[in-house]
Each structure stands twice: as C-alpha cells, then as structure tokens.
N, C-alpha and C positions, 0 to 999 in steps of 0.2 A: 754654639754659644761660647765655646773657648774654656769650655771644665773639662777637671782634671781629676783624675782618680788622687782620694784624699785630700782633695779643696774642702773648707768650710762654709757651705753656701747658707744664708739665713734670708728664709721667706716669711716678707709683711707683706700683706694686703689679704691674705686668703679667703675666701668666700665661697658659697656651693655653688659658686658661677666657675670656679678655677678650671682650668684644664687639669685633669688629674691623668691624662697618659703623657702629657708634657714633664706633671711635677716628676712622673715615679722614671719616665727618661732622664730626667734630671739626675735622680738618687740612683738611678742605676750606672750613671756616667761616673759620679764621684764614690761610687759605690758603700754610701750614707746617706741617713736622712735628712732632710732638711732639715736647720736650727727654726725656731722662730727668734719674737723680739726677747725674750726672756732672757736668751742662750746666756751672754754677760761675758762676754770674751769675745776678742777679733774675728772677723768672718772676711775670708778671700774675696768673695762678694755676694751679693743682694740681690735677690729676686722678689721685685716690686710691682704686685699687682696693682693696679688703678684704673680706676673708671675715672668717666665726666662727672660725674656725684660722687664724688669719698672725698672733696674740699682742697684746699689749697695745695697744687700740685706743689709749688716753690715748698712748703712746710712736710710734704711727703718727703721730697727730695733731701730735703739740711734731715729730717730726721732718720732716712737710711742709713746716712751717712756714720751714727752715732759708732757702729763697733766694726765700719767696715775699716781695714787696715789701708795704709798709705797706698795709693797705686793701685788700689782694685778697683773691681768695672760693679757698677749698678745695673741690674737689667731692667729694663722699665717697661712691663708686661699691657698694654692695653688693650679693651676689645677693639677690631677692627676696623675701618668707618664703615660707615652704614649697619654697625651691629649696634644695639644697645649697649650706652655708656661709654660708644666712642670718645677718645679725645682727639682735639682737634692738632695734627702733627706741629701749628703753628706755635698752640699752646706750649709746647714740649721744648720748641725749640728757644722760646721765650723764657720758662722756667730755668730748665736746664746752667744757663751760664748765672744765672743770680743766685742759685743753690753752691754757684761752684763749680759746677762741674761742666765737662765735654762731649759734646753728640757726637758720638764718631760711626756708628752702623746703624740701621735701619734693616731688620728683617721679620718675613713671615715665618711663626715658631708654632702655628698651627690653623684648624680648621676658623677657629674664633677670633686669635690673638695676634697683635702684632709686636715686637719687641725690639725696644730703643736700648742702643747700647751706650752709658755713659760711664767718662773715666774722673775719678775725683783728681786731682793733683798731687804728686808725690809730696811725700812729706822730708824735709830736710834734716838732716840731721844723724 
C-alpha cells in the first residue's frame, strides 16, 4: 500500500466489520497508530473504510479529503463483491473524479476487502 515508517495515516469509516490484522499491518508498517477524524492536523493519507450502505460515496470522498495533505493517496477499503456491502467498482470509478480525485490501483488487501488507490491533486503553491 505504499507506507512508510512515520507516515500519518488517519482511518474513517471503522466498524466491527474492519479487518483488524490489516489495521495493526498497517500500524505496524508506519510503526504508529492510526489517527481518526478528530486527529486535526495533516495526514500523509486516509484509510477509508465503506460499504454499499454508509451513503454518498462522492461525500465520503470530498470529506477524507479534509486533513489529508497536497499529494496524498486515499485508500478506499471496500468489501469485496459478492461479500456483504460490496460496492460496485463502477460506482468508485464514477465518484472518484467528481470528489477530485484519481483511480490509479486496484488491489486485494485481504481475505474480505478490496482496496482502491486514489490520488488527490497536488496542490500549488
């Protein structure tokens, strides 16, 4: 997934559906915990849990966006199809550039989830 020891990664969506050998993979890659939404400072990037039911993907996406810094990647965690709460990869790909943002990878990140890699736009300046 492209972390890095002492990246600030900040996860929204989390539920007792989460993968939690992926989260603590995670913490143990940037060798920290994961922020949530509170955190209130820049995050390298965003690990975005969603399902077909948690509502407007477009409003998921603009609202990751809020502290992630110019140039980071969004991970956008969903279950896989045929699992409950799949989303549909057409949906992803249609949200995606109206948030903003760039689909640039597609991969499997475990036994449940599948995980879209999207890049906001640098910012100028």
């Amino acid at each position: 997934m492209g972390l890095k020891p002492g990246m600030v990664v900040q996860e929204l969506g989390w539920d007792n559906d989460t993968d939690d050998e992926l989260r603590v993979a995670m913490e143990n890659v940037i060798d920290a915990d994961l922020v949530d939404g509170e955190y209130g400072n820049v995050v390298d990037a965003v690990v975005l849990w969603w399902r077909d039911d948690d509502g407007d993907l477009v409003d998921g996406l603009v609202d990751s966006l809020t502290d992630l810094v110019g140039g980071g990647v969004i991970w956008l965690l969903t279950p896989k199809v045929g699992r409950p709460g799949a989303v549909d990869p057409a949906d992803i790909a249609e949200a995606a550039p109206i948030a903003g943002l760039s689909q640039t990878t597609a991969a499997t990140v475990s036994k449940d989830w599948a995980a879209t890699r999207l890049v906001a736009p640098k910012t100028v300046g």
